[in-house]
C-alpha atoms as one frame of an Amber mdcrd trajectory, in Angstrom:
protein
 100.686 -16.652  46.303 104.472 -16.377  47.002 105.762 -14.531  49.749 107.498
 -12.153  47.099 103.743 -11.590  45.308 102.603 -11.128  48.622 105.146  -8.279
  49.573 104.989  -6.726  45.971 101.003  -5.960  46.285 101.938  -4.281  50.010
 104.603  -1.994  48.131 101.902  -1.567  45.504  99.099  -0.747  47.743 100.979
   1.604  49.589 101.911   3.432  46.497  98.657   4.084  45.190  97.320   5.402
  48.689 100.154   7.523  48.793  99.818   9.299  45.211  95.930  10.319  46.925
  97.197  12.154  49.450  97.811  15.984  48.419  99.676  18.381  50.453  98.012
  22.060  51.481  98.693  24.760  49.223  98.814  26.919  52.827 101.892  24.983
  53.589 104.918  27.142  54.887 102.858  30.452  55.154 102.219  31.720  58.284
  98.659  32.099  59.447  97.415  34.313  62.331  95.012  32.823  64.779  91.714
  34.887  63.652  91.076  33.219  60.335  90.374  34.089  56.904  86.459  34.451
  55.829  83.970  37.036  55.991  82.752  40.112  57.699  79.817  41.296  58.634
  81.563  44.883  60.146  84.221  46.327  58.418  86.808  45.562  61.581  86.017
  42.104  62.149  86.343  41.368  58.740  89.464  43.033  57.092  90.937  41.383
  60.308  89.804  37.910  59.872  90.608  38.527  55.731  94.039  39.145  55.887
  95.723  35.538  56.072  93.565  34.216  53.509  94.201  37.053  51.069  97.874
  36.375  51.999  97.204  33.156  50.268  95.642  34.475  47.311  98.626  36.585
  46.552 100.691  33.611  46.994  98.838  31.133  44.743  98.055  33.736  42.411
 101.929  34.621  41.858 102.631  30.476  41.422 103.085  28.298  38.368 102.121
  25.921  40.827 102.105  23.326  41.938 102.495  22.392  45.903 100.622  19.274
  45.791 101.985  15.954  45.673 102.694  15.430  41.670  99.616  13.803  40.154
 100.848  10.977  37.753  97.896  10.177  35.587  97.436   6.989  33.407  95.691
   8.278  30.312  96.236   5.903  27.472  94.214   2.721  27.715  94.990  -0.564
  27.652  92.044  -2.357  27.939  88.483  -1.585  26.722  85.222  -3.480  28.329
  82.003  -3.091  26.393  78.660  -2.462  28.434  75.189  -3.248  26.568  72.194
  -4.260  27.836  71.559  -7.069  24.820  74.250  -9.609  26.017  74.824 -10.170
  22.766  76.595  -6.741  21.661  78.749  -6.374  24.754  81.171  -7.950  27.400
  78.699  -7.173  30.188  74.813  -6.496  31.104  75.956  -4.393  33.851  78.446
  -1.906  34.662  79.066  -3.195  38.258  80.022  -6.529  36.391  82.140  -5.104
  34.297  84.307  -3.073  37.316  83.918  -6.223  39.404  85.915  -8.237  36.465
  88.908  -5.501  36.950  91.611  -6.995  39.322  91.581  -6.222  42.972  94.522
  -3.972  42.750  94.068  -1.770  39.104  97.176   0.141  37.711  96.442   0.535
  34.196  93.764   2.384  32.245  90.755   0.773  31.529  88.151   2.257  29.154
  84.548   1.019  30.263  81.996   1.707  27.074  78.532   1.693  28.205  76.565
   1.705  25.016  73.064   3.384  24.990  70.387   2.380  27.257  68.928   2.968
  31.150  70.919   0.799  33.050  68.778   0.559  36.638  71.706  -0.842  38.840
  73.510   1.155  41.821  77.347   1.395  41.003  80.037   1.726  43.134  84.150
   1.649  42.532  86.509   0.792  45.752  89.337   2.542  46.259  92.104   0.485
  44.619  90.702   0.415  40.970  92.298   3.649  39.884  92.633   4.805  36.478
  88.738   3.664  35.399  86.879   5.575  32.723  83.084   5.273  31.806  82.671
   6.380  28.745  78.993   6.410  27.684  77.133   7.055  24.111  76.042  10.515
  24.524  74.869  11.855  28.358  71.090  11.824  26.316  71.806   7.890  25.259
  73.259   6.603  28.464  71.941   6.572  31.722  72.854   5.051  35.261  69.943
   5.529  37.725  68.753   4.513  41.372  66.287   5.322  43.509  67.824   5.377
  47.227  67.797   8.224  49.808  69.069   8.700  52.864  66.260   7.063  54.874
  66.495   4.280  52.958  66.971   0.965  54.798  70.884  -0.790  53.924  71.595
  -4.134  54.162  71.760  -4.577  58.234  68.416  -2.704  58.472  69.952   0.737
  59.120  69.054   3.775  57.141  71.589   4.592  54.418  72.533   8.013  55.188
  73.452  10.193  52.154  76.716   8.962  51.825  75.415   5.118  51.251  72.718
   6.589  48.903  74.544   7.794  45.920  73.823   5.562  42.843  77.188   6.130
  41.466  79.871   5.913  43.791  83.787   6.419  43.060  86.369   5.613  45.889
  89.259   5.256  43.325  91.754   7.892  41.842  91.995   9.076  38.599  88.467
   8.487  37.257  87.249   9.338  34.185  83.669  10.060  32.728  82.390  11.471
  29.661  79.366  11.959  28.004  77.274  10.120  30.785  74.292  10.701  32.790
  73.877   9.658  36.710  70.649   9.945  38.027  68.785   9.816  41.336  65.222
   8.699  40.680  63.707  10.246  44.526  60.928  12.649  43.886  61.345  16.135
  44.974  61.236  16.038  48.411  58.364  18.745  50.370  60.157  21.436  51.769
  61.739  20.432  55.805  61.310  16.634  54.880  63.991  14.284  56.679  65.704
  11.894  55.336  65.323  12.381  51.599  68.985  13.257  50.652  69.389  11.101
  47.137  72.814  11.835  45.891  73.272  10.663  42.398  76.657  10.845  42.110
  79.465  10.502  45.080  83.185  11.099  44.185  85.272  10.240  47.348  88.981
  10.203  45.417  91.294  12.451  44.260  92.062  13.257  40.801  88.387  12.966
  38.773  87.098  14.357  35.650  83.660  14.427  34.311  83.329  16.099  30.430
  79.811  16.431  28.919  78.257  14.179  32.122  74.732  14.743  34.047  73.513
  14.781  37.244  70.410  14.608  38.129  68.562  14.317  41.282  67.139  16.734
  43.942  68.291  17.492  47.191  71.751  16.667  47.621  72.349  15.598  43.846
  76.178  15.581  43.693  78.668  14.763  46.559  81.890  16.196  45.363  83.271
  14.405  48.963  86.422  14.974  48.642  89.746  15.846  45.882  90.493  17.272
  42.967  88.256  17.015  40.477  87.291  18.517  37.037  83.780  19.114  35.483
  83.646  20.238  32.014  80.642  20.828  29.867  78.564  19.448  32.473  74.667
  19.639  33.423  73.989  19.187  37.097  69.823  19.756  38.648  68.726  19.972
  41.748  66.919  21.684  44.359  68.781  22.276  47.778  72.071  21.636  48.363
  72.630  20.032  45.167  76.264  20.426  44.770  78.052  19.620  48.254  81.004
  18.221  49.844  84.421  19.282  50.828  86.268  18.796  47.598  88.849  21.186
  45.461  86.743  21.699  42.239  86.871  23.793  39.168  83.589  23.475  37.158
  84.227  25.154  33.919  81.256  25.433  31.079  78.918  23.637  33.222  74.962
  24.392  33.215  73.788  24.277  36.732  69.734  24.310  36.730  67.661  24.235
  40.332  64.426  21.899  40.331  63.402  24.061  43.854  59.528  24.159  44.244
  60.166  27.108  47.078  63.618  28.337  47.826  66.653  26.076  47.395  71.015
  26.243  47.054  73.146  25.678  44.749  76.167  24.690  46.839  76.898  23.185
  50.527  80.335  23.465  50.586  82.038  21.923  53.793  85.592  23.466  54.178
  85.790  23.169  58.344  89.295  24.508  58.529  91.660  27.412  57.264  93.855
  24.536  56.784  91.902  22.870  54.359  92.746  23.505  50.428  88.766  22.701
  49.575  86.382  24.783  47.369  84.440  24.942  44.916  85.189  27.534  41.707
  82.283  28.062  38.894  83.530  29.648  35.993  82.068  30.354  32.857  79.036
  28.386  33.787  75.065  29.133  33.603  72.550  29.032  36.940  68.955  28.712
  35.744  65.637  26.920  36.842  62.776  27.313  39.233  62.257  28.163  42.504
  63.837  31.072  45.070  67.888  30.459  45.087  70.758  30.907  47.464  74.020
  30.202  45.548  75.455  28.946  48.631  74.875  27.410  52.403  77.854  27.467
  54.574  77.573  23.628  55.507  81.189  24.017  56.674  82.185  27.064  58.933
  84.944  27.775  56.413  82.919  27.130  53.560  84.208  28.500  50.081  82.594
  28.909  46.941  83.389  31.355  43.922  81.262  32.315  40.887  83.545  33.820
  37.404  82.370  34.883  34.237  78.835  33.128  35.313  75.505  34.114  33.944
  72.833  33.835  36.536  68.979  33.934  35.694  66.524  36.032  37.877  66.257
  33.285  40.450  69.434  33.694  42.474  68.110  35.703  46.317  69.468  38.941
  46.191  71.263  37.934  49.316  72.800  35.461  47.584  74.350  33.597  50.269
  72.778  31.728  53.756  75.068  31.824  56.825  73.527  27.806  58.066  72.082
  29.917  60.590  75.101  30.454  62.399  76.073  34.657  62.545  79.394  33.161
  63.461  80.481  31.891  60.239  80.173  35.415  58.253  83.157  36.013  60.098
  85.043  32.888  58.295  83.515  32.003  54.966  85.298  33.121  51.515  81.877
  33.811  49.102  82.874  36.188  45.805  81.625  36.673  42.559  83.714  38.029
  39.123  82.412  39.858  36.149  78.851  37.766  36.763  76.161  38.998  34.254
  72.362  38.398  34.215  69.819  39.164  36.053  70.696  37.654  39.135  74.519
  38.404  38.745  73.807  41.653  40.558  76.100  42.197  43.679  74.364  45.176
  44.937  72.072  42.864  46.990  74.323  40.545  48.334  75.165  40.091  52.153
  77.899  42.626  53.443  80.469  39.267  53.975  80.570  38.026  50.374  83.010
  39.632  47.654  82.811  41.287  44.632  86.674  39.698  44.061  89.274  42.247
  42.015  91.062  41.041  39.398  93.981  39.764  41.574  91.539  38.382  44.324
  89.832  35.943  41.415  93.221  35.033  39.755  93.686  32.094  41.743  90.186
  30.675  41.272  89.946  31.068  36.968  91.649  28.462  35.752  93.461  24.791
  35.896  95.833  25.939  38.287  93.085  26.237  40.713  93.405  22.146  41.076
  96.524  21.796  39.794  95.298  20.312  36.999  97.974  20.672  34.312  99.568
  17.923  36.114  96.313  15.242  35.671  94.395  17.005  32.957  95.033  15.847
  29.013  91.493  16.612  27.162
């Protein structure tokens, strides 16, 4: 390789770690020392409310955007064929086929995993951007694995959760559709260790899943960290089983718990003011089994919103699980919006979640939410 090849893959890698890095949307407003979340007495809390309700005045009055400008690739140029009969496709496996994709990927590639359960753990590094997996209907085409956290890794050492996912992106601008992702680990007994089995782990910026399932138990998806999209998804589970510290607008989705006794729907892990993470449910379904919280304050600024949601007569009339720390009522940002159902009601619900007002839940309804006007073309 030439010196000039050598320096033009630098430029390039910089480039592409650069476009991943977004920029807070709390940028240039002034916050006051006692931070945003909620309140369990009426002082503490409108106190510690105000700067983050500064900020939802401010996003909601935006166009947006104040993150970095996404630049998504969304017209392929290549197309790889997956099929288990070697025969009907480039590649047996899907690993294969992102392996064949050069070290440094600019251009969209179109991966077409044909119908079948393709047993193989999958993971993307971070400079193969602008990858789509495009499967034969989320019923047809299946990724699974079986690993949890306990599980030993290649040196011997236990996984973690992290190294357990069976589907792991590290790349921006990913793709799915019509896909499913699947943990195999049973149900783990309620207080077991080391049984985390994430089926799917997005740890990039920029991602969106359309008509995709996950399914797993405890800790099914890993929405690490991003921007990311889920449309028309189905995602099961029993505690914890959508976590991370991610920006996320899941619109349509059908979220259904697997919990034998009591169980979460979210862990969401925001552990500053200053982060822009959350996760936003809107127009989406909670159903299934078990006793449910909708959300566990993992993070001490952890921040979750259900819109327009139906929830079934399993959601805790509390609602919401302070990680057994009192101190984080005083910071977390939990609301609901024109829920219905059975479980929707609000008159239950701990005294430092929100019943948001129309302006409150502006912010949190649509695209704008994660910018995604910018990266979005469905």
């Amino acid at each position: 390789m030439s010196k000039f090849q050598c320096f033009l893959y630098i430029v390039i890698l910089v480039l592409l770690l650069n476009s991943a890095q977004t920029l807070c949307h709390t940028k240039g407003i002034k916050l006051k020392r006692k931070h945003h979340h909620k309140q369990s007495n009426v002082t503490g809390t409108h106190v510690s409310e105000q700067p983050f309700m500064q900020w939802v005045k401010f996003v909601g009055s935006l166009n947006h955007s104040v993150f970095r400008t996404a630049k998504n690739k969304l017209f392929p140029s290549r197309t790889i064929t997956v099929d288990k009969n070697p025969k009907s496709g480039d590649f047996t496996k899907i690993q294969d086929a992102i392996d064949s994709l050069p070290f440094i990927n600019l251009v969209r590639v179109v991966i077409k995993v044909h119908a079948g359960v393709y047993t193989e753990k999958v993971n993307i590094p971070p400079l193969k951007a602008f990858i789509t997996i495009e499967g034969a209907g989320a019923d047809k085409t299946i990724v699974q694995w079986g690993d949890t956290a306990q599980t030993p890794g290649a040196r011997g050492q236990p996984l973690g959760t992290y190294g357990s996912a069976t589907f792991a992106v590290n790349s921006p601008y990913f793709i799915a559709k019509h896909i499913t992702f699947k943990n195999t680990a049973p149900i783990p007994a309620p207080g077991a260790i080391g049984k985390q089995a994430v089926a799917f782990r997005i740890s990039a910026d920029t991602a969106t899943f359309v008509g995709c399932r996950f399914l797993g138990a405890q800790d099914t998806l890993y929405d690490h960290f991003g921007r990311h999209y889920y449309k028309d998804c189905y995602i099961e589970g029993s505690v914890d089983f959508i976590f991370g510290n991610a920006l996320s607008l899941f619109e349509g989705c059908h979220v259904h718990a697997i919990a034998r006794l009591t169980g979460a729907v979210t862990a969401q892990n925001r552990g500053s003011i200053l982060d822009d993470t959350g996760f936003s449910f809107v127009k989406c379904k909670v159903t299934g089994s078990g006793a449910l919280y909708l959300g566990r304050a993992w993070g001490p600024f952890s921040r979750v919103v259900f819109a327009y949601t139906y929830m079934d007569n399993i959601i805790l009339p509390k609602g919401w699980y302070n990680w057994g720390d009192p101190n984080r009522e005083m910071t977390v940002f939990y609301g609901q919006y024109k829920c219905t159902g059975p479980g929707a009601s609000f008159a239950g619900r701990v005294s430092w979640s929100r019943e948001l007002t129309d302006e409150e839940a502006k912010p949190f309804i649509s695209l704008s939410f994660i910018d995604g006007s910018e990266w979005i073309k469905l």
